[in-house]
N, C-alpha and C positions, 0 to 999 in steps of 0.2 A: 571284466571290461564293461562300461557302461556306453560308452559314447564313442560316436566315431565323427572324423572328420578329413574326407577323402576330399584333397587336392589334385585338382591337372590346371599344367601351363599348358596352353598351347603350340605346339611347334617347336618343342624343344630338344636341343640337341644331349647327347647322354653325356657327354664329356663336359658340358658346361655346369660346371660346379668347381669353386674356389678349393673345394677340399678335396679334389680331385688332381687339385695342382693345375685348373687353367686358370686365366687370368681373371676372367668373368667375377666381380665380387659378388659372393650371396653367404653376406655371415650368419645368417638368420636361418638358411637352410644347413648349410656349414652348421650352425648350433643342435638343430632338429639332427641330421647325422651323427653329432657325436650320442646322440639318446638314441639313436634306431640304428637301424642297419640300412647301410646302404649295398645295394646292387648293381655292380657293376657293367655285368653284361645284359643289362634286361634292352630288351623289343619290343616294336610295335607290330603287330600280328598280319595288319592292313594299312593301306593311307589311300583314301586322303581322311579327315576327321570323322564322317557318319561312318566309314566301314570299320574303322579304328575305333571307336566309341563303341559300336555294337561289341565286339569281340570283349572289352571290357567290361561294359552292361552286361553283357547274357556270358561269358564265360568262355565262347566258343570261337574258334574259328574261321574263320570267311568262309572256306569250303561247306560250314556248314549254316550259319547264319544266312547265309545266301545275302546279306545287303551289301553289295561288292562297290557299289559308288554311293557320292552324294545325293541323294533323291531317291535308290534303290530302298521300297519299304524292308521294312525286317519284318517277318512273317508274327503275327499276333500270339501262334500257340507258343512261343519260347517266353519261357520265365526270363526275373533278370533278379540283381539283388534288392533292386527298393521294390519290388512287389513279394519277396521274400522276406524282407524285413518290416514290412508293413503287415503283413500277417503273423508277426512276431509281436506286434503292437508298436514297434518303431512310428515316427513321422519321417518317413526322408525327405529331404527339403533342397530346392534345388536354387544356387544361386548363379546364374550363367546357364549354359546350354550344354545340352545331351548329342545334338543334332540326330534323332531319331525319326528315319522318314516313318509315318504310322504304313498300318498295312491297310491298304483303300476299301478289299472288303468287309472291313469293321464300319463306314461310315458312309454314307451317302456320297454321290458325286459329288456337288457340289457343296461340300463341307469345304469352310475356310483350313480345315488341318491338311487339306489333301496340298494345297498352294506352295507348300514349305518343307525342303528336307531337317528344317530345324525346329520341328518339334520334341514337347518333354517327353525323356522315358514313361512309359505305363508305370503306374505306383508311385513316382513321385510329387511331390506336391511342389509346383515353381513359386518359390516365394517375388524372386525374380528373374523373370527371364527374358535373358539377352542377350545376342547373340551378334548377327553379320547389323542386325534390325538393332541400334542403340536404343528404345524408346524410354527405356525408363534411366538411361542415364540423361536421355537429353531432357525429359520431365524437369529431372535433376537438378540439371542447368538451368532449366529455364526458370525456375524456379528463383536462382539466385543471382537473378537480370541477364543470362546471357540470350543474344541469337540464335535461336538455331536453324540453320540450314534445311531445305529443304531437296532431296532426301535425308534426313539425320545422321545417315553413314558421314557423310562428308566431313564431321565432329571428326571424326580419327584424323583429318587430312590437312588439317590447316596449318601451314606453318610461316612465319613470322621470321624477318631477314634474307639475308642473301644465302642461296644454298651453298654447298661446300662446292660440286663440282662447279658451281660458277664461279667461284673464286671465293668463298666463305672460308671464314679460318676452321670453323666447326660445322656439323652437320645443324642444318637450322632447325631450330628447338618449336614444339608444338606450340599454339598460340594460347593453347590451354594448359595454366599451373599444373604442376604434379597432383599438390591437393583436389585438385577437382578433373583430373584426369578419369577415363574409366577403372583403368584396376583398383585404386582409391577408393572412389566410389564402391563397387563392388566389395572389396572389402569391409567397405562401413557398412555398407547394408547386413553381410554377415554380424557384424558386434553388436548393433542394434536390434537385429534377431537375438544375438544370444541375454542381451540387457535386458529384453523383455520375455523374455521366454525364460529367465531366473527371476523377476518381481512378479511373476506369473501367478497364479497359484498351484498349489502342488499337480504335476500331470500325472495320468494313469499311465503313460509309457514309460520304458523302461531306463530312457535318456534320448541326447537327442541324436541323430543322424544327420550330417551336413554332407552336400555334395557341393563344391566351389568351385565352379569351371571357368579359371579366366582365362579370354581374348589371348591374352601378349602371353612372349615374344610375336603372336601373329600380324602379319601386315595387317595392315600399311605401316611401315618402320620409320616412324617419326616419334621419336622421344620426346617427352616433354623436360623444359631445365631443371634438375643440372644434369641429369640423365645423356643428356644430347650429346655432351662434352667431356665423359667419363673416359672413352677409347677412343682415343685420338686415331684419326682412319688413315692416319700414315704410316702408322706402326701395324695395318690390321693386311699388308697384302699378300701373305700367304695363302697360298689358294691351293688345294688338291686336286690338279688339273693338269690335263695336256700341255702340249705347250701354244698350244692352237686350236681356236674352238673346231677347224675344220679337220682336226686333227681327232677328237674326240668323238667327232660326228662318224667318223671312217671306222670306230672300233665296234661295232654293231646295231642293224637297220634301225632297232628301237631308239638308241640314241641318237641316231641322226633323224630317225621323225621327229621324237620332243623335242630336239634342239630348231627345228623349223617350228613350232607354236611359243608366240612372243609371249603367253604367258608364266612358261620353264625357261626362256633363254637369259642364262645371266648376263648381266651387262658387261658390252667390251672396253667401257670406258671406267680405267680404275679407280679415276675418284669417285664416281659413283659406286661403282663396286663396293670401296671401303666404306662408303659412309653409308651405305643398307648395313655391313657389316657391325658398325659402329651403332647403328640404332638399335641394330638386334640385339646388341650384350646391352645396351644401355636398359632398353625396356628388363631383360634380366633381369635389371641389379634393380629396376623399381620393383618389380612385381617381389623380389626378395626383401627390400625397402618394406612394404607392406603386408607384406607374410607377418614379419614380426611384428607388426603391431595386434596382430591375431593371435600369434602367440603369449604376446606380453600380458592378452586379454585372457587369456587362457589360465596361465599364472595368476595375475591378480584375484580370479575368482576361483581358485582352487576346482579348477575342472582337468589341468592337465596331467595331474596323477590319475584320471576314471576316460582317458581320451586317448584312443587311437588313431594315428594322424597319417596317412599315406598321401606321399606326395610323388607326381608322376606327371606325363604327358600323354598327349595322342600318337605322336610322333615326332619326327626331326623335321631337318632344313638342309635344305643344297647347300645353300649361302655363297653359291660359287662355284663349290665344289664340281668338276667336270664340267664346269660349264653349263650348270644348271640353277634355277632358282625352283622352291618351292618344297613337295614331296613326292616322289613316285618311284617307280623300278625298283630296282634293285641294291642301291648303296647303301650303306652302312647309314653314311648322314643321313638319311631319310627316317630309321626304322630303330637306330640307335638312341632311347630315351633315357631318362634318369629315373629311377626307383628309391624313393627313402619310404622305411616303414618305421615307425615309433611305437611300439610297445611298451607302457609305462611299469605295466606289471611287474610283477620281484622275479616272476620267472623268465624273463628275458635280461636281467642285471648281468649275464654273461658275455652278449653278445652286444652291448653298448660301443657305439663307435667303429664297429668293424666295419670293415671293404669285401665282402664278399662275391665271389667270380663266376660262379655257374650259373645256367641258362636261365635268364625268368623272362616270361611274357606278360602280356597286357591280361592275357587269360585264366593267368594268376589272382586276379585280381579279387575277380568277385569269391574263388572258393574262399581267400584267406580272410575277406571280410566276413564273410558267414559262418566260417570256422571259430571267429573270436565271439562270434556272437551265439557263437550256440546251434546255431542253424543249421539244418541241414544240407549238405551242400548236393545241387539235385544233376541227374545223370545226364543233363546235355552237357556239362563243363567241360572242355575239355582241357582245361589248365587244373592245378593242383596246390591247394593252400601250405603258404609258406610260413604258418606258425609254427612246425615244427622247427623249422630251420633257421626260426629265429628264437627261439626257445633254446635251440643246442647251440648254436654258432657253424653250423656244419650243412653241407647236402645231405642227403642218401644213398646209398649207395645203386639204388635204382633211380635218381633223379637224368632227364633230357640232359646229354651227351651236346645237343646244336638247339640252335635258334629257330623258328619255323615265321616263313611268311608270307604273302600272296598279296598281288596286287593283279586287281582287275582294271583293266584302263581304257572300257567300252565307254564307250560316251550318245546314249540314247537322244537326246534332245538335239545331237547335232549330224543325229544320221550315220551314214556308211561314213563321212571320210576318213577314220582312225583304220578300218576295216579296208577300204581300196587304197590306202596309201601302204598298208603293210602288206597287202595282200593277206588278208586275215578272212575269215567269217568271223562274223558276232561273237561267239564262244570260246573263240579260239585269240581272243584279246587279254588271256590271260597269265599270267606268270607267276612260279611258284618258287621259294626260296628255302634250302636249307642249308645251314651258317654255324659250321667248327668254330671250333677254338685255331685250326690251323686250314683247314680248305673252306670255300662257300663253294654252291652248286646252285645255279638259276638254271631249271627250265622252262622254257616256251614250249604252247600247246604246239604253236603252228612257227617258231621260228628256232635259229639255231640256240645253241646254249652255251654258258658259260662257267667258266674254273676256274677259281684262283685259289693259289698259294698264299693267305695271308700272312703266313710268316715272311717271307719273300718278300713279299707285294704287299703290305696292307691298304695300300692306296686303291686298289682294284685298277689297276691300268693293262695287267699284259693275263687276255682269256686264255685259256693254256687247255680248252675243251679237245682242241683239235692236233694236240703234241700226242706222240703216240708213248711219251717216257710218260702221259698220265693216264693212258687210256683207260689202264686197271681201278685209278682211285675215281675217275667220271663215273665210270659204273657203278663202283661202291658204294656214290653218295646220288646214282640217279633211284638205285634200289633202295636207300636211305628213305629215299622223297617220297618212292614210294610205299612202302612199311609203314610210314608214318599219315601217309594217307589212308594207309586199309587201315589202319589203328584208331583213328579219328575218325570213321564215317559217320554220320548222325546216330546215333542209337536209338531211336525213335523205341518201337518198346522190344526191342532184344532181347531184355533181361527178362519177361515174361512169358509164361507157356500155359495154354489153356488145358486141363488135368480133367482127369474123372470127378478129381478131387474139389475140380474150381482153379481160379489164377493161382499158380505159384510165380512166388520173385528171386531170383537170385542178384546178388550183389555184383555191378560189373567192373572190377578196375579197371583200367590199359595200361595200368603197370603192373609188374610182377614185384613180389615182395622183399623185398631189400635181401 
């Protein structure tokens, strides 16, 4: 393997994929799965995007990266993969955002990096970076006569016609062409990198390393045409949900606080409803629109037989679901993302096209990129590289049984009210998740918890913590939560012991041997 090229959408829900049988069109990724494997039950570890990002950057999970929000630094001593593969001779190269808040005592107060939880990971090199802050897309624009606004965010927002809930036939289409929309953009910039970095002259590194992080599916959910008009939002109103937002609100304290902050409460009015939904798959099917042309670029210059291509997300979307917009808690939509890995090699010719079902997380991530490249993969990870498993077409037989995930939902800049509304302390605004094939188990540090039967129940509607016909399996899977928490503590140096002799190391799995 020579080269990699790690994709994330943004916000993206796991079941949205054409070749998964939803409606959402993406032939382009649809194509990339039939050469890779796809994963079907993979998660996001954390949300919202920086704590999500971190756990894929460094390997680990929130418990122990400790960056539990947006703005929460990630501590300096943790490695990640572009500072490992940059030591390999790689360049990683980043086109979009990491959202990495730095850790403050590496740099002065008043350093411009401390201002921004979306700064670049450590080790890689932003060729462009962009983020909530458009600037180099509205350069872009500006470039080729348009206005831009001032803030430049407002570029995402501008839309053109009558909207749909005011009586539009369609959800109203961005005022900005597809072509010159951002993921477009964004993408060009990738080919143009790679156009020039092939009339280059020969490099000393071993090939190149792309990280492409784009914006969409993320709001603001305004599609640009024909995008806007692909899911007509009256075929789109199924919703996963109560049958009453005050109905959903009654089923536990935590969702009746989110559902009181206007920026999780989905809207009661369904034509808006649909047409956010409508924008969501539209952007989809663009950002899949332009994947292939990355592809196509790929192909043309015979780089995708020596290219390893992972395509993935931070996390999901409410989009409605219980009556919520956005990501947080506990549900599935939120934490359920998509997983394609493309191994071109002859030794993965087995497992081309499959659907694969066992547990993978975001934590996966970085061992399996470092495992294809040769690298060692270092003892904070605490995910596990899936090149074997894409190699055989199989798990292991010690492969994770459930899903693992934690959401911190402390909000520092805005003071105690999350904490006196729940009656919480600070620390105790946290919840942990672990997620069967047939039960999930949420606990709260400081509130009641939750059980569901998803064979039963896959919707997560009826908590079944407090039936005494489950009393036996709450237990099983609170001792689950926590096994796998003393399993995952940081390892800091563990595997170390100072001797007569000097340091001895021993090797630590946390798993045992097939």
């Amino acid at each position: 393997m020579k080269n990699v090229l790690f994709i994330t959408a943004d916000q993206w829900r796991g079941e949205c994929l054409s070749s998964l049988g939803h409606r959402v069109r993406t032939p382009n990724l649809d194509w990339l799965a039939s050469r890779g494997v796809t994963f079907t039950r993979h998660f996001a570890n954390a949300v919202p995007c920086g704590p999500s990002r971190a756990s894929i950057h460094t390997g680990m999970y929130l418990q122990n990266h400790r960056s539990g929000t947006n703005g929460t630094p990630l501590d300096q001593r943790f490695t990640n993969w572009a500072l490992m593969l940059r030591a390999r001779g790689y360049d990683p190269v980043l086109f979009g955002y990491t959202d990495t808040s730095n850790d403050p005592r590496a740099f002065e107060p008043d350093d411009p990096v401390l201002r921004s939880y979306e700064g670049p990971l450590p080790g890689i090199n932003p060729i462009v970076l962009m983020g909530e802050n458009p600037q180099p897309w509205a350069d872009w624009l500006a470039s080729k006569g348009y206005d831009i606004p001032d803030p430049a965010w407002k570029l995402y927002m501008g839309k053109s016609g009558l909207e749909y809930e005011q009586g539009g036939s369609v959800p109203a289409p961005l005022t900005i062409p597809a072509e010159h929309h951002d993921t477009w953009f964004m993408v060009d910039q990738v080919i143009s990198y790679l156009t020039r970095r092939q009339s280059a002259p020969p490099q000393e590194e071993p090939g190149f390393c792309i990280h492409l992080s784009l914006l969409r599916p993320h709001p603001p959910w305004v599609a640009p045409a024909p995008y806007n008009e692909m899911y007509p939002p009256q075929e789109l109103t199924d919703f996963n949900r109560a049958d009453t937002a005050d109905t959903e609100a009654a089923t536990h304290p935590f969702i009746e606080y989110f559902m009181s902050l206007p920026h999780f409460t989905a809207p009661s009015d369904l034509r808006r409803m649909t047409r956010l939904k409508s924008a969501y798959y539209g952007l989809m099917t663009e950002v899949d629109h332009n994947l292939g042309r990355l592809f196509e670029w790929l192909k043309a210059n015979d780089e995708l037989d020596n290219t390893l291509i992972i395509f993935t997300s931070d996390h999901g979307e409410q989009m409605g679901d219980h009556w919520l917009l956005g990501k947080l808690g506990y549900f599935d939509a939120s934490y359920h993302i998509p997983l394609i890995i493309c191994d071109p090699s002859a030794s993965a010719n087995g497992s081309r096209g499959m659907q694969l079902q066992g547990f993978t997380e975001n934590v996966d991530i970085m061992p399996t990129m470092l495992d294809y490249l040769d690298t060692e993969i270092p003892i904070q990870c605490d995910g596990r590289s899936l090149r074997e498993v894409i190699e055989s077409g199989s798990f292991p037989a010690n492969w994770r049984q459930e899903a693992h995930w934690e959401f911190d939902f402390r909000n520092i800049p805005d003071g105690e009210q999350r904490e006196q509304a729940l009656g919480l302390t600070h620390p105790q605004c946290t919840l942990n998740v672990v997620r069967g094939s047939r039960y999930k188990y949420v606990h709260f540090t400081g509130l009641p918890p939750l059980f569901f039967d998803l064979e039963a129940d896959p919707g997560e509607h009826r908590n079944l913590a407090t039936d005494p016909a489950y009393s036996s399996l709450v237990l099983e899977y609170a001792q689950k939560l926590l096994s796998w928490r003393m399993n995952h503590d940081e390892p800091g140096l563990t595997h170390l012991a100072l001797t007569e002799n000097g340091v001895v190391a021993r090797p630590a799995p946390r798993y045992p041997s097939p």
